[in-house]
N, C-alpha and C positions, 0 to 999 in steps of 0.2 A: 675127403678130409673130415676132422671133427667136425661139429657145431660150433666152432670160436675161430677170431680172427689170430692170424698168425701173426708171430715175432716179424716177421721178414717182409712185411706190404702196405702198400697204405692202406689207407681206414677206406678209400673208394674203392679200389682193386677189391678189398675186403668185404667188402657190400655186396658188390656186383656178384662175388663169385659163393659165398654163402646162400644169396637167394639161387644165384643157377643151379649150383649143387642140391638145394631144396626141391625146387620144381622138376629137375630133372628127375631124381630120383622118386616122387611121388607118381610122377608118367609112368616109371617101370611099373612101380608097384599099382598100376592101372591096370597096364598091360600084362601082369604074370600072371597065367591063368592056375599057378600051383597054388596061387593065393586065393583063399573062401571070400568071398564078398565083403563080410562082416570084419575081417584082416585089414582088407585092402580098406575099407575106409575108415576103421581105427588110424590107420598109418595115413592119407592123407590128411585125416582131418588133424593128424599130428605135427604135418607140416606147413598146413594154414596158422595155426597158434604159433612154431617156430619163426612162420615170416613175418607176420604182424610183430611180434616181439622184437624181430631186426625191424624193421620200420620203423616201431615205437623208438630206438632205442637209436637210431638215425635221424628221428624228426624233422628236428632243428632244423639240420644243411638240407634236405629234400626240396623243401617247401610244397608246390602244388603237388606233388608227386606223390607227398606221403597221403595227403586225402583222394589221391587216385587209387592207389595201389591198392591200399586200406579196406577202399572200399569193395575195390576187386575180390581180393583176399577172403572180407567178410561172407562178400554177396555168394561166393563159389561154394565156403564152407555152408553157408545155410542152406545150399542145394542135399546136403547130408545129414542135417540137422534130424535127429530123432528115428535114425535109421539102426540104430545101437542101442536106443536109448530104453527099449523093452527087457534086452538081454542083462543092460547093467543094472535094471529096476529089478529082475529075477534074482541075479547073482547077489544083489544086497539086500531080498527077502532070503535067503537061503544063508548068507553071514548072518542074520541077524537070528534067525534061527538054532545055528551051528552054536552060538552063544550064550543060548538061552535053555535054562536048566528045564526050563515047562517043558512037558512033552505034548505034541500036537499030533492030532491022529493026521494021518499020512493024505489020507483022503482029503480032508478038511485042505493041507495044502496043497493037493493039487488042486481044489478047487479056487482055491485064491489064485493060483499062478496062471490057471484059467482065463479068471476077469481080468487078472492083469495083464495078459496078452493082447488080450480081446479090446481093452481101452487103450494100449500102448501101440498096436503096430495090427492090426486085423492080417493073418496070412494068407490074401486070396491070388488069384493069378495076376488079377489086376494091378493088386498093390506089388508085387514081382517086379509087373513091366514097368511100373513108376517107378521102382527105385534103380532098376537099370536105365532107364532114362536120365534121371537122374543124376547117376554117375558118366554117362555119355556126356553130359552136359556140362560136368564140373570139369571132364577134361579135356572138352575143347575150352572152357575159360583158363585151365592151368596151363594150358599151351601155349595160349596168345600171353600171357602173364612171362611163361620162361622165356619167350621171345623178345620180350622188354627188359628183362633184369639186367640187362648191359648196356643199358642207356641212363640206370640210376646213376646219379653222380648228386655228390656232397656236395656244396657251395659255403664257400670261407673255411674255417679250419677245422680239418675233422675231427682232432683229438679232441677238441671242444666241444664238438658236436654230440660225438660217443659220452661224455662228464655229464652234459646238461642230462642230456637224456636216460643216462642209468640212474640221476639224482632223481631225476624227476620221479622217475618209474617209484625209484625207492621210498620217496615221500608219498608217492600215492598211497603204497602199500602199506606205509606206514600209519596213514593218518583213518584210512580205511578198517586195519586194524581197531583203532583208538574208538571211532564208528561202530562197530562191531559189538564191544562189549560195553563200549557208554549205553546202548539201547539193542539190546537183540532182536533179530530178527534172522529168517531163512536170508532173506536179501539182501542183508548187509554182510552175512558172512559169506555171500555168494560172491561179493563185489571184494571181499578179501582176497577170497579167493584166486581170483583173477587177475587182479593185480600183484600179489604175492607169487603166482605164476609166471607172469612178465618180467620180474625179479629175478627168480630163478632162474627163465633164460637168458635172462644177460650174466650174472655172473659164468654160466655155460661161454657165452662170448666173448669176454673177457678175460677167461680164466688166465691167458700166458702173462696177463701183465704182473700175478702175483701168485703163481702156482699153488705152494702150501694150503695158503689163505684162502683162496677164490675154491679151491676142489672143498676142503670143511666147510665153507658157507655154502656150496655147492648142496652138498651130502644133506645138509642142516634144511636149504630150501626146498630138496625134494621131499622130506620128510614130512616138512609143513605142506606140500603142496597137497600131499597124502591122504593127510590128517582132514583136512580142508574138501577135499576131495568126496572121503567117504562122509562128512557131514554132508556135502549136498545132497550125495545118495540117498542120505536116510531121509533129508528133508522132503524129497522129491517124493519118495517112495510114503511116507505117512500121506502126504496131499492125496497120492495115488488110491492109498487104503481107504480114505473118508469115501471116496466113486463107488466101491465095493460093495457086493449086496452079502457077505456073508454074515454069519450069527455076528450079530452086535458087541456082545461079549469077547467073543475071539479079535473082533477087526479092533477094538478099542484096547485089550491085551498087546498086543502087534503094536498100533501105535504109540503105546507107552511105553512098550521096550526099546524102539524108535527113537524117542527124545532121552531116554535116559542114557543112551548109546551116543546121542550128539553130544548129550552133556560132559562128557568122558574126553571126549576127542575135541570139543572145543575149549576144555581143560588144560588138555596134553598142549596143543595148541597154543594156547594164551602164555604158558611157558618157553616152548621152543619160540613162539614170535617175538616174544618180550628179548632176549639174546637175539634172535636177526637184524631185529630194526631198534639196536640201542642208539645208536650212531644218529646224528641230525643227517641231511639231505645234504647240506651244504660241503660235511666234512669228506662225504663221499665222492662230490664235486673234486673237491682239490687234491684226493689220492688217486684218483685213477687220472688225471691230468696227468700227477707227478710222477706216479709208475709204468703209463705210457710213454713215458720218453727215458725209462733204465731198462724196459722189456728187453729179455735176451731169449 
């Protein structure tokens, strides 16, 4: 089934079977050997942030549960942490490139993508065996995790539960926003970022209680998530460029077309956010309370 809870179940039925549907399905994509490495843990580490997002976004009713789980969740995905994080620092030297009217001798960039391998992810046999270790390790924690997902249960009302905690989420992102462009920084749009994510997957969750509405803010929050997204790349990747021993000229070239490219996208941004998070916290509390109980 979707990523969202259904018309027809309660909000615990709905917990339960959202995370099993999660974990179950990242297992497979463990197990398919038609899947390349680099696939398979795009897509789990895809459904680590989907469950954290349902936790967050359950809290409240949890209690100890949500800082068990939470932390399970985290702990598993930083078994994968930085196992990607070469190819996406390549693929956004090579956009950033595709962009840029400069022509760079060819040479010149394969020597950059070089260092930047070589400081991101060294390919030796040894680093191989760790990252299939690695991944052995994340799925025996995602196992014992899917073995528990049907002992989550909400405590006191869960429509309440689901209100607090999309408000909350959504003040976060909200106020983190506000953060963001009071004082820039890579880390503060990173912390947008991430919460503006959380966002996004709750509206995914919630969407049946107001279909029209929830699929447009839907549409609206993947965009920013995007947007969001490839700022950190760039961010990531200028930090990356300063390590770099190439001509000085060229590495300071790169990273000024780097920030002027953030500057762009944290623009486009600053607009699509201002329209997501017009709405107070509060007022978002008392329509999904009240559209949860006309949901058909």
């Amino acid at each position: 089934m979707p990523f969202r809870f259904s018309s027809d179940e309660r909000v615990g039925a709905g917990l339960q079977r959202i995370a099993g549907e999660q974990t179950v399905s990242g297992l497979a994509e463990i197990d398919d050997p038609r899947l390349p490495r680099d696939k398979t843990v795009h897509q789990v580490r895809k459904r680590c942030k989907r469950l954290r997002a349902l936790l967050r976004l359950a809290r409240g009713g949890l209690g100890g549960v949500y800082d068990r789980e939470n932390a399970a969740v985290r702990d598993a995905a930083r078994l994968l942490s930085g196992t990607r994080d070469v190819d996406v620092m390549i693929a956004t030297l090579q956009g950033l490139l595709d962009g840029d009217d400069t022509q760079i001798d060819s040479e010149a960039v394969a020597a950059i993508v070089a260092e930047l391998r070589q400081l991101g992810s060294p390919q030796t046999n040894a680093a191989n065996d760790d990252a299939r270790g690695r991944l052995a390790e994340f799925r025996a924690a995602f196992a014992a995790l899917s073995d528990r997902t049907n002992t989550w249960k909400i405590k006191g009302g869960g429509v309440a539960t689901l209100a607090d905690g999309f408000a909350a989420t959504y003040g976060k992102a909200r106020d983190a926003m506000g953060a963001a462009y009071a004082h820039p920084t890579p880390e503060r749009f990173h912390e947008w970022r991430k919460h503006a994510k959380y966002h996004w997957y709750h509206l995914q969750l919630l969407r049946r209680i107001w279909p029209p509405v929830m699929k447009t803010l839907d549409s609206q929050a993947s965009e920013l998530a995007d947007l969001l997204g490839a700022d950190h790349d760039l961010a990531v990747l200028a930090v990356r460029l300063e390590e770099i021993s190439t001509d000085e000229s060229l590495r300071r070239a790169l990273i000024a077309a780097a920030e002027a490219r953030r500057t762009e996208l944290q623009n486009a941004a600053r607009i699509l956010g201002a329209r997501l998070f017009l709405a107070k916290p509060a007022a978002w509390n008392r329509t999904v309370r009240k559209l949860w109980k006309r949901r058909g």
